[in-house]
C-alpha positions in Angstrom: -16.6 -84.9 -42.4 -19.1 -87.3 -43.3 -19.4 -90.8 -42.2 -18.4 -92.7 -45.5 -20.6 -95.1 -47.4 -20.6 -98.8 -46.4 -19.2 -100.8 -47.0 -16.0 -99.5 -45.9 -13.2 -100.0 -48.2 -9.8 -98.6 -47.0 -8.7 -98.2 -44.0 -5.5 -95.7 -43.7 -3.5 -96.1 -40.7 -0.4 -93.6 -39.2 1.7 -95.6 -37.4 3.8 -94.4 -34.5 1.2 -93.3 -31.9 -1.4 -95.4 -33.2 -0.7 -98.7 -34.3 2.1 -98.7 -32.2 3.3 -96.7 -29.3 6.6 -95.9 -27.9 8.0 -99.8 -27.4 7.5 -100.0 -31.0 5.2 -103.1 -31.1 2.3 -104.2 -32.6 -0.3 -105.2 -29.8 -2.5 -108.6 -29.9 -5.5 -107.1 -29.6 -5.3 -104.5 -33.1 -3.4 -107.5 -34.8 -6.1 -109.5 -34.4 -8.9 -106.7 -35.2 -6.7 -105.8 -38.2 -6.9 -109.3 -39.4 -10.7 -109.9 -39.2 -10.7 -106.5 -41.2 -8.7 -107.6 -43.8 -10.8 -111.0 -44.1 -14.0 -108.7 -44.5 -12.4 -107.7 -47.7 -11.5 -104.0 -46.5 -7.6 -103.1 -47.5 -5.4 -101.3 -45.2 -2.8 -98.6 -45.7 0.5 -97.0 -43.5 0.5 -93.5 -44.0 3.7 -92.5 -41.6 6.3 -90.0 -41.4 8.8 -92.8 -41.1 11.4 -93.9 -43.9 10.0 -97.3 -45.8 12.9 -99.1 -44.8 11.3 -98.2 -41.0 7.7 -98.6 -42.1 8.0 -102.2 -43.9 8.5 -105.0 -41.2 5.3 -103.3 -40.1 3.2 -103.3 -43.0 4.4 -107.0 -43.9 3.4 -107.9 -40.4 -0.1 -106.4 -41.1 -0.7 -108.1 -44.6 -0.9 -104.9 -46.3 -0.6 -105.0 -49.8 -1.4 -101.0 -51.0 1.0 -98.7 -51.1 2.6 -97.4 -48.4 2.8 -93.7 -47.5 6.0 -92.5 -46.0 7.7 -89.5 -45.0 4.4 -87.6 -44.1 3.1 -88.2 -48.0 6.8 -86.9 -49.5 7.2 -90.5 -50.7 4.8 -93.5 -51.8 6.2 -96.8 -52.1 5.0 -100.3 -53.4 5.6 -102.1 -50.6 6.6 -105.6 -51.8 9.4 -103.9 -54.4 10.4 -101.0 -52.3 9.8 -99.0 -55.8 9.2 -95.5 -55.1 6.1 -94.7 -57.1 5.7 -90.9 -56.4 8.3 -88.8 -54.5 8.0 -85.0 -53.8 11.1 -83.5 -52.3 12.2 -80.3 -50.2 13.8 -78.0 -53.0 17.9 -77.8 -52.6 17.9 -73.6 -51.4 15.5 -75.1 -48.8 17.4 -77.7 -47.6 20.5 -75.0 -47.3 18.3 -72.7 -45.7 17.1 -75.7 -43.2 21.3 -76.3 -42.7 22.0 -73.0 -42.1 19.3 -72.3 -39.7 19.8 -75.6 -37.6 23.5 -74.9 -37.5 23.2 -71.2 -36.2 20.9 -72.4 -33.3 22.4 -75.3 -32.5 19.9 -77.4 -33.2 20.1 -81.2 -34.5 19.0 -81.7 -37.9 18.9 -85.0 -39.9 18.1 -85.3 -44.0 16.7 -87.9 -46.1 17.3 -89.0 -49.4 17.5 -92.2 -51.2 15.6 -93.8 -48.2 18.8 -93.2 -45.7 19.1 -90.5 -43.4 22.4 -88.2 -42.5 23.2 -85.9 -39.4 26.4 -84.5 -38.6 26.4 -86.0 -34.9 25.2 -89.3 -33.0 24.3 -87.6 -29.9 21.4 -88.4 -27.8 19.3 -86.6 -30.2 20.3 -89.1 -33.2 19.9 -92.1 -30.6 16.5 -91.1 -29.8 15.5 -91.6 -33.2 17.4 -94.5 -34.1 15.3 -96.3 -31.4 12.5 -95.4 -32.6 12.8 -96.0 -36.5 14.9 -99.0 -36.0 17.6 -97.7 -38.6 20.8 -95.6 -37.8 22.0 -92.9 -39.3 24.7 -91.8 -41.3 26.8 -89.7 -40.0 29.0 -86.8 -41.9 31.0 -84.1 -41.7 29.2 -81.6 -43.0 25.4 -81.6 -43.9 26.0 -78.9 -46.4 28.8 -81.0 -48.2 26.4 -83.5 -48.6 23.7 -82.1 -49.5 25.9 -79.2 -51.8 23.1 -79.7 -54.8 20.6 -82.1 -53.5 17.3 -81.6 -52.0 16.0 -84.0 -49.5 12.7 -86.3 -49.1 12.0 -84.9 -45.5 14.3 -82.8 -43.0 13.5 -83.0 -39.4 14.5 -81.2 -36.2 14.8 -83.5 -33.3 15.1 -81.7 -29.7 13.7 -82.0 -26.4 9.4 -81.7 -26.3 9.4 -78.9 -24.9 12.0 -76.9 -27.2 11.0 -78.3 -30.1 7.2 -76.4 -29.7 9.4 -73.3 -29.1 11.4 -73.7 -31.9 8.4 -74.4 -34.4 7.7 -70.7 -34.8 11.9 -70.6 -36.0 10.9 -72.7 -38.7 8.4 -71.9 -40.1 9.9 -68.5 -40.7 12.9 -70.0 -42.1 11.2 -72.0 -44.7 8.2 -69.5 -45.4 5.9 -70.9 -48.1 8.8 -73.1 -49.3 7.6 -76.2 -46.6 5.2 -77.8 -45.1 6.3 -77.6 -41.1 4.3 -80.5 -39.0 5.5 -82.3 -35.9 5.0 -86.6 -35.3 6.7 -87.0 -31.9 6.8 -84.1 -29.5 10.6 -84.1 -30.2 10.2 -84.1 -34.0 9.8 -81.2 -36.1 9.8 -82.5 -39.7 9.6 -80.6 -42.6 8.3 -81.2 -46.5 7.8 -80.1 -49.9 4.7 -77.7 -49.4 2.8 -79.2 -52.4 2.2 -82.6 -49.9 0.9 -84.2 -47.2 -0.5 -87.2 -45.5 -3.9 -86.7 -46.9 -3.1 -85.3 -51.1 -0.7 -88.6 -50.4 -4.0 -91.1 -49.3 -5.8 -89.4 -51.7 -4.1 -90.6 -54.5 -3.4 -93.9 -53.5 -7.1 -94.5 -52.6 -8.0 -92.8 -56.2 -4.9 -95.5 -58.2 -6.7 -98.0 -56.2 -10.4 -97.4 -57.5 -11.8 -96.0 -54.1 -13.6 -92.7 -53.6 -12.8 -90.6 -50.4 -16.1 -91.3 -48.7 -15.4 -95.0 -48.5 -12.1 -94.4 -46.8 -11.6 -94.4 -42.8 -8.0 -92.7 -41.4 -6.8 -93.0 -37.7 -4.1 -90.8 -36.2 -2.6 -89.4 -33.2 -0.8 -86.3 -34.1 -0.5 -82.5 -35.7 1.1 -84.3 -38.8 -2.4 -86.5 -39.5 -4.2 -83.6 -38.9 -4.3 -83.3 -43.5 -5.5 -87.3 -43.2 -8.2 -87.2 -41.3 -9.3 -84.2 -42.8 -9.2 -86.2 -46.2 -10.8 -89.3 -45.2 -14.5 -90.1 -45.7 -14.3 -90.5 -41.6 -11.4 -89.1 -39.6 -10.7 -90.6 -36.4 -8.6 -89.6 -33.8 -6.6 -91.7 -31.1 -7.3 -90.7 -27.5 -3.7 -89.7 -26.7 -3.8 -87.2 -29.8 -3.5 -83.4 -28.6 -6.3 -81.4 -28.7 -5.6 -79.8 -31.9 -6.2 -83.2 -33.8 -9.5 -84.3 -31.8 -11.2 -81.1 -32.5 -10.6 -81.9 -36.6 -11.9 -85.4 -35.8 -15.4 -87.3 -36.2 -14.4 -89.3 -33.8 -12.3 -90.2 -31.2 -11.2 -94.0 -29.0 -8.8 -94.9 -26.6 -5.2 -94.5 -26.3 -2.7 -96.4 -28.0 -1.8 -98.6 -24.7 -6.2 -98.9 -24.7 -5.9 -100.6 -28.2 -7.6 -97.3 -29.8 -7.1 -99.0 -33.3 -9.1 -102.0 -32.5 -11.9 -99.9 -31.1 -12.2 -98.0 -34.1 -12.6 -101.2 -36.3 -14.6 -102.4 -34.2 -17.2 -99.2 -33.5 -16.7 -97.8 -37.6 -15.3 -100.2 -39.6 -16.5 -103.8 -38.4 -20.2 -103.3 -37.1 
């Protein structure tokens, strides 16, 4: 990846694990970095797995003003309408499959559509998530009912860290070519329509907003950024990203609790 051409003109942030950690909040320090970046002219994007109704306060709070990428690229919304302007969803005979399989194993599985999520159980799994999007979900009977002729934004697997990296292999094989299988949390496995990710997603938002690749920086923390920073003029990788992600990097700060964001406006962006 080569360093992009100054000036710098997009910045394209993921969110949880990098602009925020696990208490959800938006730190003084990258606030305030964040701000002197957009008063240099450079515009700012949220690329996240997370729904829009779980990724707005955020980007409001930021001043952002391109559109936001959700559901790991599935889903691109203008973020002062809430208008979906490009959505990509899992196929309906994959979403059965994803039911089926889930249900067989015993494995919690929530769906998306319509910017809502369903699961068939608020158990601790469910709670988990909640507290991290900020949104509950609703819950049904049956998953399948729901879902009888519908295919879904995103699907995700939530377990324990340490099953869910077990059960990854499971998935895959269940979807085949049919999904794009990433992880965002240790707990999360989330699954897409194959023909998207984070980075086809920035690249066509940087391209409807008149900015070639090399002029566009990405910072992430996790498997499913791995497609953004790979994309991005510079890719840079947050200090509590697994290994996986640092070795696809150009460069890597601190940790989210160090204010890794900041550093990399600061170091790449800013100087």
């Amino acid at each position: 990846m080569a360093a992009p051409r100054s000036p710098v003109r997009l910045v394209a942030f993921d969110l949880d694990g990098t602009l925020i950690g696990r208490d959800v909040l938006l730190r003084p320090r990258v606030l305030e970095t964040v701000a002197a970046m957009r008063a240099a002219g450079i515009a700012g994007c949220i690329v996240t797995g997370r729904m829009y109704r779980a990724a707005v306060p955020y980007v409001r709070a930021l001043g952002f003003e391109a559109p936001m990428i959700c559901y790991q690229g599935a889903a691109i919304f203008d973020p002062a309408s809430g208008t979906v302007m490009r959505e990509v969803a899992l196929e309906a005979p994959v979403v059965r499959t994803l039911i089926e399989t889930a249900r067989g194993d015993g494995k919690h599985l929530q769906l998306y559509r319509d910017d809502r999520y369903y699961c068939e159980a608020r158990n601790e799994y469910a709670a988990l998530y909640a507290q991290l999007s900020g949104v509950e979900p609703i819950v049904v009977r049956s998953l399948l009912e729901t879902f009888s002729e519908s295919g879904a934004t995103k699907a995700v697997i939530v377990d324990d860290a340490a099953s869910a990296e077990r059960y990854l292999p499971r998935v895959r094989q269940a979807v085949g070519d049919d999904g794009y299988v990433t992880r965002s949390y240790p707990e999360f496995i989330e699954v897409i329509n194959p023909q998207v990710d984070k980075g086809r997603a920035l690249t066509d938002v940087a391209a409807w907003l008149g900015i070639t690749m090399e002029n566009v920086v990405a910072i992430g923390d996790s498997w499913n950024d791995e497609p953004l920073l790979q994309a991005a003029g510079l890719g840079i990788a947050m200090g509590n990203a697994p290994a996986e992600l640092r070795e696809h990097a150009a460069a890597v700060v601190g940790t989210v609790e160090e204010d890794g964001v900041a550093e990399a406006l600061e170091r790449y962006v800013l100087a």
